[in-house]
One Martini backbone bead per residue (centre of mass of N, CA, C, O) as a GRO file, in nm:
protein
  324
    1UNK     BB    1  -1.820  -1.869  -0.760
    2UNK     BB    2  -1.648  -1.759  -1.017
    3UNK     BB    3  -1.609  -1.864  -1.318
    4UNK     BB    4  -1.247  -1.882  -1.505
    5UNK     BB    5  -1.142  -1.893  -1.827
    6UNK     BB    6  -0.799  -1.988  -1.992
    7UNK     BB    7  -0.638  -1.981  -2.265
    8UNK     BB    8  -0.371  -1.993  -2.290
    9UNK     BB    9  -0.228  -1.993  -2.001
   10UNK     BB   10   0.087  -2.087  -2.081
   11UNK     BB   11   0.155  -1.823  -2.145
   12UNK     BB   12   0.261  -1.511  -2.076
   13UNK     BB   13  -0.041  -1.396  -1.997
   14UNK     BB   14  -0.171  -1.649  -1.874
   15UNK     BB   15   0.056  -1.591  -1.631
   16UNK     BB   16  -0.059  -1.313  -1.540
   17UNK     BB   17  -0.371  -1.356  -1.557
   18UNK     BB   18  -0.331  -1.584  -1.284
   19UNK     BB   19  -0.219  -1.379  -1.107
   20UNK     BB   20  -0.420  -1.138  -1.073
   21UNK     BB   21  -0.666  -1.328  -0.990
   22UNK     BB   22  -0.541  -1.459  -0.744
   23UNK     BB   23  -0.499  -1.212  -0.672
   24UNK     BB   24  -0.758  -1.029  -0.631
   25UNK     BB   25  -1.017  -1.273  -0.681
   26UNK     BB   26  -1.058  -1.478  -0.443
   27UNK     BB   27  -1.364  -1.576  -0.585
   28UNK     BB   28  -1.213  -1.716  -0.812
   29UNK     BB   29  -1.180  -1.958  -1.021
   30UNK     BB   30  -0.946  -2.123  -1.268
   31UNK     BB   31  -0.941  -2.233  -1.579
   32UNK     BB   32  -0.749  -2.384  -1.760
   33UNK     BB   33  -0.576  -2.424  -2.090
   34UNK     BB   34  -0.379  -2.664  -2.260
   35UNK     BB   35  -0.202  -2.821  -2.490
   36UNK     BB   36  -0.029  -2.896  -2.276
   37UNK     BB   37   0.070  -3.168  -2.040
   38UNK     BB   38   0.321  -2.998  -1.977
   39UNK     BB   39   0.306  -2.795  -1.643
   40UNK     BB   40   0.617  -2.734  -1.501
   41UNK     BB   41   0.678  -2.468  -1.609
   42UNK     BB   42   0.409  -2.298  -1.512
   43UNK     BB   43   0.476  -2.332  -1.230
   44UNK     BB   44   0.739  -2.220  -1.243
   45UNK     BB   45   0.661  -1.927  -1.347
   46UNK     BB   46   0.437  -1.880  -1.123
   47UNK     BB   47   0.621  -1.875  -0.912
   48UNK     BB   48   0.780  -1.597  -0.989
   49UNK     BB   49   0.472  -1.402  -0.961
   50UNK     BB   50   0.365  -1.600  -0.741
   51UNK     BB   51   0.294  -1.702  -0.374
   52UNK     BB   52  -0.018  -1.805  -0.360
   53UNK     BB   53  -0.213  -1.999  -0.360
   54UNK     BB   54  -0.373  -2.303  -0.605
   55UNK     BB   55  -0.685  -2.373  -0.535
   56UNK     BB   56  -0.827  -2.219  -0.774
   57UNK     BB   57  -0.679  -2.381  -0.978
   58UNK     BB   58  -0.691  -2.543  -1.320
   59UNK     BB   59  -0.563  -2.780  -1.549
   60UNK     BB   60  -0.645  -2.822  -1.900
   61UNK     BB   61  -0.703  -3.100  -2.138
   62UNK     BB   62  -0.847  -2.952  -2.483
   63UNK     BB   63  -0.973  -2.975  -2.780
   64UNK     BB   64  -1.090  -2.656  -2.905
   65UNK     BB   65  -1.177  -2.795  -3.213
   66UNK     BB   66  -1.412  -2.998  -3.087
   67UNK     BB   67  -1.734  -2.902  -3.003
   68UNK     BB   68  -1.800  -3.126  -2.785
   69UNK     BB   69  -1.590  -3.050  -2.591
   70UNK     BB   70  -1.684  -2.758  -2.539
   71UNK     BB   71  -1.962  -2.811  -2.423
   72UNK     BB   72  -1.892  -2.966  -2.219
   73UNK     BB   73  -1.721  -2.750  -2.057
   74UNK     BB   74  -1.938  -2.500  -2.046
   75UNK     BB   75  -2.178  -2.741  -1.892
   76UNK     BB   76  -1.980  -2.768  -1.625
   77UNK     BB   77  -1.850  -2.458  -1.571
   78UNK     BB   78  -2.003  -2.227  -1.630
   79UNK     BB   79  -1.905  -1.914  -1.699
   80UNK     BB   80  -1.820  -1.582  -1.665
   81UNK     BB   81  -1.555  -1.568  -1.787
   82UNK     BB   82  -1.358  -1.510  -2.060
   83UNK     BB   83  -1.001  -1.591  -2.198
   84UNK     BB   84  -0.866  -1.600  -2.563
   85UNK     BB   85  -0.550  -1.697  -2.577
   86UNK     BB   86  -0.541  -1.879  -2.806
   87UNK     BB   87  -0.354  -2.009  -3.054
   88UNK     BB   88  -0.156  -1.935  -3.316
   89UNK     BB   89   0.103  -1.701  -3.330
   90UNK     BB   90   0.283  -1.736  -3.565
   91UNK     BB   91   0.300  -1.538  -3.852
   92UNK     BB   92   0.560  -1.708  -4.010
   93UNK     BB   93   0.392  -1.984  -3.988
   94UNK     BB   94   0.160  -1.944  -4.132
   95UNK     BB   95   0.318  -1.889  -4.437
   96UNK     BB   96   0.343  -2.243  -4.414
   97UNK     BB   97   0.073  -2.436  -4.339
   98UNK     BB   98  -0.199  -2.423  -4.505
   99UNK     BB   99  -0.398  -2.269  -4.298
  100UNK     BB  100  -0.400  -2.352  -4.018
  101UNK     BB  101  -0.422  -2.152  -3.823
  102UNK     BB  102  -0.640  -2.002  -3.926
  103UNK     BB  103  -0.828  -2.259  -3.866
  104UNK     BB  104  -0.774  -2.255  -3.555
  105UNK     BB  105  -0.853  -1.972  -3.459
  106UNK     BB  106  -1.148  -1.994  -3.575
  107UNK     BB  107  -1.255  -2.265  -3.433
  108UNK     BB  108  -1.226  -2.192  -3.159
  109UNK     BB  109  -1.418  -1.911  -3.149
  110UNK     BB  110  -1.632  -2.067  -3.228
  111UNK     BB  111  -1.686  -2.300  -3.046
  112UNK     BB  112  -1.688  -2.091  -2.790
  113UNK     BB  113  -1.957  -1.934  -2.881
  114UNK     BB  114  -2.154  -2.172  -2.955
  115UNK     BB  115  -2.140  -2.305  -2.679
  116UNK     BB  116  -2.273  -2.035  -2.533
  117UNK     BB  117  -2.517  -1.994  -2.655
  118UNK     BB  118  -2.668  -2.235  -2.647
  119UNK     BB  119  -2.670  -2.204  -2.325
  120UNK     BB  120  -2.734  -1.902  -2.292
  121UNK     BB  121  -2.397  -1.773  -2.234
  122UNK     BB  122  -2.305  -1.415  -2.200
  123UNK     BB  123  -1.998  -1.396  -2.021
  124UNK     BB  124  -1.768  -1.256  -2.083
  125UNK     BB  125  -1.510  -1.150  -2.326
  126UNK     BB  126  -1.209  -1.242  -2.443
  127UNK     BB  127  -1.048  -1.160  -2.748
  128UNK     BB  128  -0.721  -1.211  -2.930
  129UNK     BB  129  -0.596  -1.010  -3.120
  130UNK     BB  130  -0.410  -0.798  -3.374
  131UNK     BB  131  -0.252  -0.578  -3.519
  132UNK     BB  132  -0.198  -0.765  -3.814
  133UNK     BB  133  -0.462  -0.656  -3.924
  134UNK     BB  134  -0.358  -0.407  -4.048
  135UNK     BB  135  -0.239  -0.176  -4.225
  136UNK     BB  136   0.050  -0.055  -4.422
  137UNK     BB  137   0.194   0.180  -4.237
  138UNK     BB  138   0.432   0.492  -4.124
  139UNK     BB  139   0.300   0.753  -3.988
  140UNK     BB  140   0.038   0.645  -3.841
  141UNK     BB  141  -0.115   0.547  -3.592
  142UNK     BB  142  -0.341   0.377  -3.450
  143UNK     BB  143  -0.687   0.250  -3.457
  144UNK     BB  144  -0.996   0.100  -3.454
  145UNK     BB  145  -1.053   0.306  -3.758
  146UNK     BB  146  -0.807   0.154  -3.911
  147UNK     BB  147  -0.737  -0.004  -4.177
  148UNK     BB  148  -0.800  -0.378  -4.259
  149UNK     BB  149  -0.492  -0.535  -4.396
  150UNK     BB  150  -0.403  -0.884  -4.431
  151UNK     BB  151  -0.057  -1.039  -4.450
  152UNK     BB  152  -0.172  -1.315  -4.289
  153UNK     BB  153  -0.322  -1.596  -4.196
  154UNK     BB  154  -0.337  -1.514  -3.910
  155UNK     BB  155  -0.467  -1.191  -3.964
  156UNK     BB  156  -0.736  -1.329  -4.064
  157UNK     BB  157  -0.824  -1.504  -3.829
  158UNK     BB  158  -0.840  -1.263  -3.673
  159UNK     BB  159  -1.079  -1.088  -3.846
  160UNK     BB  160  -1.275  -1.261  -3.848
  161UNK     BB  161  -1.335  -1.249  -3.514
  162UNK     BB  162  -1.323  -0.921  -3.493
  163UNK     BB  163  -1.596  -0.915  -3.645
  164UNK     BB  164  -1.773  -1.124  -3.454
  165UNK     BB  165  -1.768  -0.926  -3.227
  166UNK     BB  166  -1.898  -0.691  -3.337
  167UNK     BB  167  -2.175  -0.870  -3.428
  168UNK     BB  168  -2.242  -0.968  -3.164
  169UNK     BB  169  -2.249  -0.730  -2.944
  170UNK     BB  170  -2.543  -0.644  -3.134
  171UNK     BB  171  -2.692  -0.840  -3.150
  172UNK     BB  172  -2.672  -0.959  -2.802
  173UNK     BB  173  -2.546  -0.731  -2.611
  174UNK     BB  174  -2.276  -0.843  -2.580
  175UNK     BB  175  -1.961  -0.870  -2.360
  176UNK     BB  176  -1.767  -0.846  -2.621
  177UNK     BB  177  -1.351  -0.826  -2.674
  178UNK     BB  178  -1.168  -0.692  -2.873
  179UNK     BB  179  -0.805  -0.703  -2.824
  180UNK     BB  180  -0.590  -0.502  -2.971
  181UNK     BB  181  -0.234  -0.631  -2.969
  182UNK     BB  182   0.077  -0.544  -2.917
  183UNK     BB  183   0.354  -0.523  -2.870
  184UNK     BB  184   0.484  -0.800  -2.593
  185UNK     BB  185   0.627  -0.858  -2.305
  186UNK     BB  186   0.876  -1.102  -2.143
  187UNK     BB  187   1.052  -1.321  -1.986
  188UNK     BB  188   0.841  -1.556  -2.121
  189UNK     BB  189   0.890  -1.547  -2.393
  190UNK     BB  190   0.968  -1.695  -2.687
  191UNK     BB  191   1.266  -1.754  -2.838
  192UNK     BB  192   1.139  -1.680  -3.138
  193UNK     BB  193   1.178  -1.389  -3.032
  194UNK     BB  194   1.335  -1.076  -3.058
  195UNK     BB  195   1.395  -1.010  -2.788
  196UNK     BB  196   1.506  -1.301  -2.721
  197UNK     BB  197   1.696  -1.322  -2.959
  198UNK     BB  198   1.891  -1.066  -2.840
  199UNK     BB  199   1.951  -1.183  -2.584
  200UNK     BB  200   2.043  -1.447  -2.612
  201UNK     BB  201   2.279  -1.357  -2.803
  202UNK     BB  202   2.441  -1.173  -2.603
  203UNK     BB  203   2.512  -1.403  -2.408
  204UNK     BB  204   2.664  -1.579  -2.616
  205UNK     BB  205   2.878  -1.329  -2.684
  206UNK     BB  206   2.995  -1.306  -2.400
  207UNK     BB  207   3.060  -1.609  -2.371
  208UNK     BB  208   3.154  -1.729  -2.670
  209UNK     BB  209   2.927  -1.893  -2.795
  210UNK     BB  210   2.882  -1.648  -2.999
  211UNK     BB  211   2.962  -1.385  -3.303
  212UNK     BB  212   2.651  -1.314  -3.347
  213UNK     BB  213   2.421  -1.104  -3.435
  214UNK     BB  214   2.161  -1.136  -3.671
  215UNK     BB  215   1.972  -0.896  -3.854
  216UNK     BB  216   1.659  -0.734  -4.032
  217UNK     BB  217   1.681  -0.456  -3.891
  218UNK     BB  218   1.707  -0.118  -3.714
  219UNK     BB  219   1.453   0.043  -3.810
  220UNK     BB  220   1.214  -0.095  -3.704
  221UNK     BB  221   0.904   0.038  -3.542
  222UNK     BB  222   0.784  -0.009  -3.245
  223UNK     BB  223   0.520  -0.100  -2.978
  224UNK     BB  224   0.644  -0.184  -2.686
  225UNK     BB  225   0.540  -0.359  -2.414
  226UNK     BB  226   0.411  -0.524  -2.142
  227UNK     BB  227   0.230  -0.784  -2.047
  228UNK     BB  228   0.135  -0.696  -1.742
  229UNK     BB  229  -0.016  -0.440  -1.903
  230UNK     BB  230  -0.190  -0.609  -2.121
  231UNK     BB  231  -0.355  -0.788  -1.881
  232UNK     BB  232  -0.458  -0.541  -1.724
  233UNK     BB  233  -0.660  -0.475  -2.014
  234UNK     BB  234  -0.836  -0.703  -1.999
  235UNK     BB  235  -0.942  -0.650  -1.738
  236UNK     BB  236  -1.053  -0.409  -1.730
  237UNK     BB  237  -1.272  -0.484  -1.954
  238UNK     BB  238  -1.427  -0.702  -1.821
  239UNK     BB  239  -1.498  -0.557  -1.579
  240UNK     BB  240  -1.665  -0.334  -1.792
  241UNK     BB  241  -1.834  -0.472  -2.025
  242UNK     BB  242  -1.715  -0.447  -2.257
  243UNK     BB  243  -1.739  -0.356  -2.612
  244UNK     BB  244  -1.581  -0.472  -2.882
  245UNK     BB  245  -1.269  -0.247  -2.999
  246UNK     BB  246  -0.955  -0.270  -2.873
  247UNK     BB  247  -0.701  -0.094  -2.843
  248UNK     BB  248  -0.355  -0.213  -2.728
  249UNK     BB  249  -0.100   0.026  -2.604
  250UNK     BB  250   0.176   0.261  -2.560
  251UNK     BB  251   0.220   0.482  -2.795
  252UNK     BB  252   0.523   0.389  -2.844
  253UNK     BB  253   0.842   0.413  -2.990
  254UNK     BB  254   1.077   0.178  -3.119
  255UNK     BB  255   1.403   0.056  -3.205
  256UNK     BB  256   1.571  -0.204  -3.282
  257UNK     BB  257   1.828  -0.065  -3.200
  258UNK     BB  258   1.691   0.033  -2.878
  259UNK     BB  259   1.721  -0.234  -2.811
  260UNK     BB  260   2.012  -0.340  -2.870
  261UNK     BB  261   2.179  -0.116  -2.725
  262UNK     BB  262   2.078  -0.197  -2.461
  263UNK     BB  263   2.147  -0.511  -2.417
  264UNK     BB  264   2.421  -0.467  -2.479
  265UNK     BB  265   2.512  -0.328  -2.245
  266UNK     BB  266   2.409  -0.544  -2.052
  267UNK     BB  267   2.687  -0.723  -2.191
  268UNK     BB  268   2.941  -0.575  -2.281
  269UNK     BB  269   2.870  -0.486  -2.582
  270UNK     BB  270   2.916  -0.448  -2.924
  271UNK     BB  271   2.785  -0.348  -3.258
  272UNK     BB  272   3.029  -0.351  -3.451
  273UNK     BB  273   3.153  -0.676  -3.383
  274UNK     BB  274   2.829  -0.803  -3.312
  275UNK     BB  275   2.646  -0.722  -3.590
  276UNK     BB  276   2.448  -0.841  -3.894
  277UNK     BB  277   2.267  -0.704  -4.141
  278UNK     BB  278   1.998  -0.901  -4.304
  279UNK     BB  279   1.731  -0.836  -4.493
  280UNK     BB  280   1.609  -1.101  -4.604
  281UNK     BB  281   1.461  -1.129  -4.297
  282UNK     BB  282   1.253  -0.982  -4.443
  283UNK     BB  283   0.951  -0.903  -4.476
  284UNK     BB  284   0.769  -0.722  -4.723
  285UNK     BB  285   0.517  -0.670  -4.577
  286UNK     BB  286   0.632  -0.497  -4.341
  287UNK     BB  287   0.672  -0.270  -4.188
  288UNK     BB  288   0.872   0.022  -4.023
  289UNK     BB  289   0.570   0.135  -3.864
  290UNK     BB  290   0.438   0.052  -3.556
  291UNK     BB  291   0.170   0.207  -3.357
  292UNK     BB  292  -0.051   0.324  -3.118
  293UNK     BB  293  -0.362   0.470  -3.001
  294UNK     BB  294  -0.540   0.434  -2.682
  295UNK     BB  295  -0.753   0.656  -2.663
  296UNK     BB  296  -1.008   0.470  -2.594
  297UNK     BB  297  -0.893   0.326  -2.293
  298UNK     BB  298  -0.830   0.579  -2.175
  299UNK     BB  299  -1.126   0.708  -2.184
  300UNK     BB  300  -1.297   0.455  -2.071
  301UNK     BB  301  -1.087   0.376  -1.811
  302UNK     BB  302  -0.780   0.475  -1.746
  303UNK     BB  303  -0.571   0.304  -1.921
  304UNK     BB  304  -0.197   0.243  -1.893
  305UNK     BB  305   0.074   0.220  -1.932
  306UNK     BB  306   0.390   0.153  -1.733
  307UNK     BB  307   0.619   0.032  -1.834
  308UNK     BB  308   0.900   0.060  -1.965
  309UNK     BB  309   1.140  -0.013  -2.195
  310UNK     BB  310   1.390  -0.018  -2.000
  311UNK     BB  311   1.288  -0.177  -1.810
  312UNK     BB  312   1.177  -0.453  -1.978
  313UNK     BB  313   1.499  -0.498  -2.042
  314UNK     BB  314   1.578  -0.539  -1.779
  315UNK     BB  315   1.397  -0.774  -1.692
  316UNK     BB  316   1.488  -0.971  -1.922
  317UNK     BB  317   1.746  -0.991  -1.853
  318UNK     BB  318   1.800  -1.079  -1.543
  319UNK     BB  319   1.633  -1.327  -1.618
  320UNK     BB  320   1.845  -1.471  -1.791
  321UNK     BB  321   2.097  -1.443  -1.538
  322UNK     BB  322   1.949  -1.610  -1.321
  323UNK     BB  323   1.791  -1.870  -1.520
  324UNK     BB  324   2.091  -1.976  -1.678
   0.00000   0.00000   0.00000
């Protein structure tokens, strides 16, 4: 059986592809790793979009910052594809933290190439990028060969990874694959983000439990996927041995109010008396603009967004009425 890890498995990506691997790949284990002890959300969650058996997952608590305990994991499972989707997330946490995020972004990703070569493993990777990594641009798409200038340490911790991606996939050969990955979603996301913010904000004005959203911009547009279309890219990608650069988004853009217009109509309130707009907190350094290119992906691969943007906040307005 062919054994696959995944980092950060409990996250909404992660939820996604070991539901894709769990149907799909019938012959294939899954490690999962996870930094929390406590995976009882994890299988509620993992229960809500998969329903066939769980004995080929297995989930693991390893410190990937430590490299004795990751070469520990890497000569037990000798993985046959590796998705590092762990480290920190929070942009705006990462410029709080005095580099705690950059250096733990590096250290993991350099702990599991390290630990991957000294066994001579040189297995499909999927290292997890960001958009975040891209110079501040309004004009033009992105795509692999767009200037890339980090304006938080999040981004830059990512820009060195993605820089050794390059340079491995050269050196070794190896099959190993930066996925540039915008903006996605889903019911699953942290409450902490954007789009849960503005659902959760309208669930609780529909019910007088709270008096507006406030929010830094209805102007600033993005490009949001489904998480469930980007973990689709993700799987393409190591499928098919990819190596290098791939920008994943859906090269589609949408406005912070087109965000908020769907979600507030869909719980029966208006923009007028709950909603206030304060610039204070939107960081400096963000764009207005931000959309992905994705023709290298579907030129190489044939893979594209499925999930339109108001199906997504469709599915998961429903899922917040549902399961609040």
């Amino acid at each position: 059986m062919d054994n696959i890890l995944i980092t950060g498995i409990t996250g909404q990506d992660g939820l996604f592809l070991t539901s894709k691997i769990l149907n799909e790949e019938k012959n294939s284990r899954i490690f999962g790793l996870s930094r929390n002890t406590d995976t009882d959300i994890f299988y509620k969650r993992l229960n809500q979009i998969y329903k066939g058996s769980l004995e080929n997952l297995t989930i693991l608590n390893i410190n990937l910052e430590v490299y004795e305990d990751v070469f520990k994991l890497i000569s037990n499972i000798n993985p046959t594809a590796i998705f590092n989707l762990t480290g920190p997330s929070s942009v705006y946490g990462s410029l709080k933290d005095s580099n705690k995020s950059k250096n733990s972004i590096i250290n993991i990703f350099e702990n599991l190439t390290s630990a991957l070569l000294k066994k001579n493993n040189l297995c499909n990777f999927f290292q997890a990028s960001s958009s975040e990594m891209f110079e501040n641009i309004s004009n033009d798409s992105i795509d692999e060969n767009t200037n890339m200038i980090p304006n938080s340490p999040y981004a830059l911790g990512k820009l060195i990874n993605h820089k050794k991606v390059i340079k491995y996939s050269k050196d070794y050969d190896w099959n190993i694959v930066s996925g540039i990955m915008f903006n996605h979603e889903s019911e699953f996301r942290d409450k902490s983000y954007l789009t849960q913010k503005i659902i959760n904000a309208a669930y609780d004005i529909s019910l007088n439990k709270a008096a507006e959203l406030k929010i830094g911009s209805l102007e600033y547009t993005r490009d949001w996927s489904f998480a469930g279309d980007i973990v689709n890219a993700m799987f393409t990608l190591l499928k098919n041995d990819a190596k290098g650069p791939y920008v994943i988004g859906s090269g589609v853009k949408h406005s912070i109010k087109d965000m908020v217009e769907i979600v507030f109509n869909e719980f029966d309130i208006t923009l007028d008396d709950n909603l206030i707009v304060d610039s204070s907190l939107l960081r400096n350094s963000d764009p207005v603009v931000r959309v992905s290119n994705p023709k290298k992906i579907y030129k190489n691969y044939g893979w594209k967004y499925d999930m339109q943007f108001y199906d997504l906040l469709i599915r998961c307005v429903d899922h917040k009425k549902k399961f609040t």
